[in-house]
C-alpha positions as CSV (number, residue, x, y, z in Angstrom):
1,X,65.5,29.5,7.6
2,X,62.1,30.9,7.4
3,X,61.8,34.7,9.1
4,X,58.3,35.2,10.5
5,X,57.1,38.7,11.7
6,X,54.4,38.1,13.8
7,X,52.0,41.4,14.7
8,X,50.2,42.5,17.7
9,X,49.7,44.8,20.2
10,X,52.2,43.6,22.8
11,X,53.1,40.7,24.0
12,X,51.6,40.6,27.6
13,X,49.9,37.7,29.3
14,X,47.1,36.6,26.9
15,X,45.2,34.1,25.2
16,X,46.4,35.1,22.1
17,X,50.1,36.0,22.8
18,X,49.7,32.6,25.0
19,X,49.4,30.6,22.2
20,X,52.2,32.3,20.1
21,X,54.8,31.7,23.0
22,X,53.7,27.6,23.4
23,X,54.4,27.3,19.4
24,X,57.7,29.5,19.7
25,X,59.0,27.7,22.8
26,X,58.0,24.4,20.8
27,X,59.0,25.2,17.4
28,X,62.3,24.0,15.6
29,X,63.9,27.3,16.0
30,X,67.0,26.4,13.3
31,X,64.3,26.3,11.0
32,X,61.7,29.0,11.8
33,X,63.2,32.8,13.3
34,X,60.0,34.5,15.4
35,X,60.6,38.2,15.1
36,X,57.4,40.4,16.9
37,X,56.2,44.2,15.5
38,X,54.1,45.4,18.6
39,X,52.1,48.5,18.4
40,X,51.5,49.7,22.5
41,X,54.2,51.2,24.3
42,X,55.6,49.6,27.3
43,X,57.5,46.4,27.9
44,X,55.5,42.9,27.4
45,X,55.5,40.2,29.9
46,X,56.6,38.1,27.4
47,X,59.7,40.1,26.0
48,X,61.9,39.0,28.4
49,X,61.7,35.1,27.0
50,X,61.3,35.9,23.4
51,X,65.2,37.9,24.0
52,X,65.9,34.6,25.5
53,X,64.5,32.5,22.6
54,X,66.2,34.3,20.3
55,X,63.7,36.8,19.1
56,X,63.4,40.5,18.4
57,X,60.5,42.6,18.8
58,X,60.4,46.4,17.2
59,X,58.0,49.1,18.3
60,X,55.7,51.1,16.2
61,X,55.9,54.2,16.9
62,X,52.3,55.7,18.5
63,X,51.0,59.4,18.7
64,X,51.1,61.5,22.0
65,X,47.2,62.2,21.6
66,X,45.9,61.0,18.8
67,X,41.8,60.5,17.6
68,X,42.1,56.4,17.4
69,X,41.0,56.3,13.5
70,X,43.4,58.4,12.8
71,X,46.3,56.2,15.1
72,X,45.0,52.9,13.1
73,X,46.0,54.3,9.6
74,X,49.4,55.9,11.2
75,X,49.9,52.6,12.3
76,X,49.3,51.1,9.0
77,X,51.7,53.1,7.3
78,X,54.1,53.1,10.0
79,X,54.0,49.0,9.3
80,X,54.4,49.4,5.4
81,X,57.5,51.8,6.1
82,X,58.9,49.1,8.3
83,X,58.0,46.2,6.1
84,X,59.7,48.1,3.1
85,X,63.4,48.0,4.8
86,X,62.7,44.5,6.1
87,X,62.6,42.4,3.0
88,X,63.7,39.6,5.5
89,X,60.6,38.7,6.1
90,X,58.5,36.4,3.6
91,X,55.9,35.9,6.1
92,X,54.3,38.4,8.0
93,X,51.1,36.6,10.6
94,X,49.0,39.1,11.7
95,X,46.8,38.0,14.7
96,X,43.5,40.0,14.7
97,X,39.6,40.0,15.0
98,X,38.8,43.0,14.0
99,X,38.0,43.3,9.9
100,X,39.0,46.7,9.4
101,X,42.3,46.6,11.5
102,X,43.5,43.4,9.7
103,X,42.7,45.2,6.5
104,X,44.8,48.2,7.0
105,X,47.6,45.7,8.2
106,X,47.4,43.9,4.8
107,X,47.2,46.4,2.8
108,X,50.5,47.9,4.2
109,X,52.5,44.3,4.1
110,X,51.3,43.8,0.4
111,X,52.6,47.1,-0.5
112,X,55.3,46.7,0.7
113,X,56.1,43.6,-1.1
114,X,55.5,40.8,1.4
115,X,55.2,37.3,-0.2
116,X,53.0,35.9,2.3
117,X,50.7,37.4,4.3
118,X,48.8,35.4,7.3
119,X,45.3,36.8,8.6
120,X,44.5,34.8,12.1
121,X,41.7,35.3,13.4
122,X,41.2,34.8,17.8
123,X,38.2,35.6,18.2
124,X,34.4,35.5,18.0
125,X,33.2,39.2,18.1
126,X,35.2,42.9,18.5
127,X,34.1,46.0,19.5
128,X,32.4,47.7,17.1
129,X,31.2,44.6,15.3
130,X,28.9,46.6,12.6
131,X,32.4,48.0,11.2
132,X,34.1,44.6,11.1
133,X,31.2,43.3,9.1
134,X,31.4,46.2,7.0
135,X,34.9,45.8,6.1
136,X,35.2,41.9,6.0
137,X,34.4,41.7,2.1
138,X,37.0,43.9,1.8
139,X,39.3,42.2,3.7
140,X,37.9,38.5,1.7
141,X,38.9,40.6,-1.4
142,X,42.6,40.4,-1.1
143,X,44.9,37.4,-1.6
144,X,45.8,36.1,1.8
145,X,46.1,33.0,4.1
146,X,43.6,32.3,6.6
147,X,44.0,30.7,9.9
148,X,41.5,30.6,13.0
149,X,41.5,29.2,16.5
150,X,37.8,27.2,15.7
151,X,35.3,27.3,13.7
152,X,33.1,30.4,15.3
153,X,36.5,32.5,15.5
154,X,36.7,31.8,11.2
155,X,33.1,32.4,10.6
156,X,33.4,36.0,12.6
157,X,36.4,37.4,10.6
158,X,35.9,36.0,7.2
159,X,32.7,35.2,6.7
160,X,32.0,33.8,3.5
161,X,35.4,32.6,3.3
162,X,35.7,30.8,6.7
163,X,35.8,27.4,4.6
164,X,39.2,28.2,3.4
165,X,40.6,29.0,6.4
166,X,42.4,26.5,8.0
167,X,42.4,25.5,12.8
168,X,45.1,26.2,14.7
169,X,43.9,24.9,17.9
170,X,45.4,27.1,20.8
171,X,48.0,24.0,22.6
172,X,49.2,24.0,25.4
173,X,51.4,21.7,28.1
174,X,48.9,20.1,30.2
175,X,51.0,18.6,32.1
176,X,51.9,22.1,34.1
177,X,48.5,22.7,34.8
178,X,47.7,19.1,36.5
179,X,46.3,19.5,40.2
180,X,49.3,19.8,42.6
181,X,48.2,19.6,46.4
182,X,51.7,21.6,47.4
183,X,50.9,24.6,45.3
184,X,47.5,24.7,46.8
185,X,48.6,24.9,50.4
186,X,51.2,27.1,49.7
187,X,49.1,29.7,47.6
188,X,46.5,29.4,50.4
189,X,49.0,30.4,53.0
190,X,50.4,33.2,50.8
191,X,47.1,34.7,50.2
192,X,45.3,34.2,53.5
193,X,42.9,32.0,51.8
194,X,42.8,29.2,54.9
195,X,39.1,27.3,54.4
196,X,37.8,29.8,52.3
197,X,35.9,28.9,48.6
198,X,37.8,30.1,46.5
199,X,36.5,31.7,43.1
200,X,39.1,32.4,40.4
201,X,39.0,34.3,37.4
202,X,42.0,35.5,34.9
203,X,40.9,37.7,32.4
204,X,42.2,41.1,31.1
205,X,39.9,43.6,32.2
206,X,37.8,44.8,29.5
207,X,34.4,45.1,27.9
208,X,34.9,41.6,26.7
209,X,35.8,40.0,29.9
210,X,32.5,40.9,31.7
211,X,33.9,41.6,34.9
212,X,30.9,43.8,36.5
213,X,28.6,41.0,36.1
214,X,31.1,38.6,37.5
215,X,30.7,41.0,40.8
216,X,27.0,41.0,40.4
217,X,26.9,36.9,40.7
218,X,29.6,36.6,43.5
219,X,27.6,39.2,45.2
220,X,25.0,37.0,45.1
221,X,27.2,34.2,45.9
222,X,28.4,35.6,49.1
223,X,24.6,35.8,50.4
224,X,24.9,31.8,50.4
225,X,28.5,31.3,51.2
226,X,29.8,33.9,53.3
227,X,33.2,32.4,53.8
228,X,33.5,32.5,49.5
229,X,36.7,34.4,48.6
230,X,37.2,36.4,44.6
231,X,40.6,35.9,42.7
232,X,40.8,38.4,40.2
233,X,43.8,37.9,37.6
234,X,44.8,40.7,35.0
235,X,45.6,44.2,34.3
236,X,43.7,46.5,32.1
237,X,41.9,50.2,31.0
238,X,38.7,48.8,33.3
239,X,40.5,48.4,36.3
240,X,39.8,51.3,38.0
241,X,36.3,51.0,37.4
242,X,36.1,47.5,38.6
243,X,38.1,48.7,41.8
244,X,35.2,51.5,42.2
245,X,32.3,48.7,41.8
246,X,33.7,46.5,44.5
247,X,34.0,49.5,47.2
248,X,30.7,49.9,46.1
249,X,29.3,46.9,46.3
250,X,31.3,47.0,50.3
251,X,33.2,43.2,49.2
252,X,36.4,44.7,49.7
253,X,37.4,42.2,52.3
254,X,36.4,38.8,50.1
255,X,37.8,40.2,46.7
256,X,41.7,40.0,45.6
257,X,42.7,41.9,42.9
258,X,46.5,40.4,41.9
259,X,48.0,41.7,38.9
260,X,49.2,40.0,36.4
261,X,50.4,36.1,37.8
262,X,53.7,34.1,36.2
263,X,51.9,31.2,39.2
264,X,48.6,30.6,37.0
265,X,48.5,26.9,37.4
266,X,49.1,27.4,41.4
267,X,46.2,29.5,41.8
268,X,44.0,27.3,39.6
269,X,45.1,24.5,42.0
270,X,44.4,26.9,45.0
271,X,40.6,27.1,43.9
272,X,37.5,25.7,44.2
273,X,35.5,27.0,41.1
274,X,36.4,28.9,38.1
275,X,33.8,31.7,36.8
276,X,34.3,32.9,33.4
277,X,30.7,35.0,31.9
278,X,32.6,36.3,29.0
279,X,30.7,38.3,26.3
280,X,31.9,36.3,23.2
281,X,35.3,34.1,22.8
282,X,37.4,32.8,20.3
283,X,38.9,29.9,21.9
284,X,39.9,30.8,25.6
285,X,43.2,29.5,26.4
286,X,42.9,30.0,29.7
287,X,39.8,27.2,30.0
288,X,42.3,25.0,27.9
289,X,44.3,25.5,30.8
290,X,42.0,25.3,33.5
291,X,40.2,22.3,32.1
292,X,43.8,20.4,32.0
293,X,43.8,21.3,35.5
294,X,40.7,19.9,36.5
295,X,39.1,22.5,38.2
296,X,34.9,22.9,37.9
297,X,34.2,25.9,35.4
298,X,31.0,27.8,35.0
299,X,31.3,29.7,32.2
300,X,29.5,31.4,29.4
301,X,27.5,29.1,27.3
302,X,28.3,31.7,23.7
303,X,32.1,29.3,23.4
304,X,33.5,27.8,20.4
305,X,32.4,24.0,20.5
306,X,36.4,22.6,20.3
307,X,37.1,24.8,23.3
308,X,34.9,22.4,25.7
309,X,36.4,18.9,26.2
310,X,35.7,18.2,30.1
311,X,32.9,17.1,31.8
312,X,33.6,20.0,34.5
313,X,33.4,22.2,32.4
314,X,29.3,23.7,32.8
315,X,27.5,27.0,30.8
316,X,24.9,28.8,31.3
317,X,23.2,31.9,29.2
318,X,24.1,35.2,29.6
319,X,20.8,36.2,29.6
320,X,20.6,34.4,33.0
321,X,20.0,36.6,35.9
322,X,23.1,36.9,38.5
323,X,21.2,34.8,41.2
324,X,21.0,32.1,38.9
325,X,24.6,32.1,37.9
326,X,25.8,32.3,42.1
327,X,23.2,29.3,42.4
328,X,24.6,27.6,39.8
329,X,28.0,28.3,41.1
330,X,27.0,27.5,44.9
331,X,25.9,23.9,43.8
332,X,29.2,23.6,41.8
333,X,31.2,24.4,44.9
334,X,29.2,22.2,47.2
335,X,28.9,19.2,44.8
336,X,31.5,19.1,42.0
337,X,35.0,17.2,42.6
338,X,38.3,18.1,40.7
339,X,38.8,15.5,37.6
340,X,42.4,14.4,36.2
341,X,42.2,16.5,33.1
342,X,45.4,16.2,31.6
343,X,44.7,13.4,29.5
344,X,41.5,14.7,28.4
345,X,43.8,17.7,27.0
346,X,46.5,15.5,25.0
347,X,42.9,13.9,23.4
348,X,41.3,16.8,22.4
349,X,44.0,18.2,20.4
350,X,45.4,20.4,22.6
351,X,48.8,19.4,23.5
352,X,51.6,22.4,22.1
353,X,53.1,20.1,20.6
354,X,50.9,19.2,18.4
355,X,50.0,22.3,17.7
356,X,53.6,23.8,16.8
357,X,54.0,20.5,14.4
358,X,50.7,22.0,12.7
359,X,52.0,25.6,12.6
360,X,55.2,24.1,11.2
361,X,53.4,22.2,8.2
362,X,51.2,25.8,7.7
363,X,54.8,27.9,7.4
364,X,56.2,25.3,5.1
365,X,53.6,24.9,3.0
366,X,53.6,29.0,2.2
């Protein structure tokens, strides 16, 4: 049996931890152990099922108040002292965007003498993206495998060496996200949606997600559709500040705010458009997801090609004002009608099970 470590921060409800859950659920698990190193304190929404599966996730220990360069090497060494008393693992898969980050994390497994060290790259930009550039010939410089979730998520981390790194797309089971009349009636009920258009997004919130000019078009919106209704999915270190915008703004009454959701494919039933103005995206799971559902999308038009396969799925530039995006959005609403995308899913590549028998192929071959 092969014993893969996979790192990351923790494994909460997101596009990348997503992805690693459809391939450990799907995996052959008497050949392949999934093990987790997690470096944010608190319990993942995840952890419960890995147990379950047969898993194990370890901590790193994190600082009380530390300056965050300083936490990033701590946590580099604190992964080399692990990785030195596992010598279980052969293959340690780092899931990243961030060039200097993934750096520090190599370095640490190579010293400590791990055979074979993944680099996988989820995204198409990072916060501070001058330092990322600045480190990626670094991180190009060591011996490592390279896997991405498209094309524009390899190019971003690797650079010059995007051609040898191999696509993963991000699977899923499209057949739990197909349109379900029952769910939609019963979320509608639960939520006091009745009528109501409903606008959906799921999205951690952070700088990445956009979520202040999301507000900015549905406040728009709302001047046109009065009766329109915001589903806000997620957790995160903006959510106060988003909380503060829509008081501002005085939508209290046509915005829900819910959390994290186990019910995704309900609510995207429930809906009526999805709005998604993301800064920059490696391959979104979530319009995977959404797309197998059927729902109309307007989304950012800055996404990795393989992530569109569905005619409802429609972009626009960021550099559009927010009354263009609620117009866009308001015709959308009017005029577009839900599509059987579950099919168009399987077609495109993105079934999980493809996917884990690609993963599986990438472990053996190591």
């Amino acid at each position: 049996m092969k014993k893969i470590l996979h790192a990351v921060s923790i494994m909460n409800r997101a596009g990348q931890e997503t992805f690693i859950m459809n391939m450990f659920r799907e995996i052959d698990r008497s050949r392949f152990s999934f093990d987790f190193i997690v470096s944010l304190d608190g319990k993942g929404d995840f952890d419960k099922e890995i147990y379950q599966l047969g898993g194990k996730i370890f901590k790193i220990k994190t600082s009380d108040k530390p300056k965050p360069h300083i936490e990033t090497l701590l946590r580099a060494y604190r992964l080399y002292d692990f990785l030195r008393k596992h010598k279980e693992y052969t293959i340690v898969h780092f899931h990243n965007y961030h060039a200097y980050s993934a750096l520090l994390q190599v370095v640490a497994a190579k010293a400590a003498g791990v055979r074979s060290v993944i680099v996988h790259s989820h995204n198409s930009c990072a916060p501070n993206p001058r330092v990322s550039k600045l480190f990626r010939p670094f991180l190009n410089g060591l011996k490592i495998h390279r896997l991405a979730c498209s094309d524009m998520a390899a190019k971003w981390l690797f650079g010059s060496k995007s051609g040898a790194c191999q696509i993963i797309k991000n699977g899923i089971d499209p057949a739990i996200f197909q349109y379900n009349e029952a769910d939609r009636l019963k979320i509608r009920k639960e939520l006091s949606l009745g009528d109501k258009q409903v606008i959906l997004h799921v999205g951690r919130f952070n700088f990445q997600k956009n979520h202040k000019f999301l507000l900015e078009i549905f406040g728009e919106l709302l001047k046109h559709l009065p009766n329109a209704h915001l589903l806000l999915v997620g957790q995160g270190e903006l959510e106060s500040e988003i909380k503060n915008k829509i008081a501002d703004m005085g939508i209290q009454g046509h915005v829900s705010i819910l959390g994290i959701r186990s019910d995704i494919p309900a609510l995207l039933s429930a809906s009526d458009l999805f709005l998604f103005p993301s800064l920059f995206e490696g391959l979104s799971v979530m319009l995977v997801e959404t797309q197998a559902n059927g729902l109309p999308i307007l989304a950012t038009d800055n996404l990795a090609h393989e992530t569109i396969y569905s005619p409802n799925l429609f972009t626009m530039a960021l550099e559009k004002s927010s009354e263009e995006w609620a117009n866009k959005a308001e015709d959308l609403i009017r005029n577009s009608r839900r599509i059987d995308g579950v099919q168009l899913a399987t077609e495109a590549g993105f079934n999980m099970k493809m996917g884990a028998k690609d993963m599986s192929d990438y472990y053996n071959s190591l």
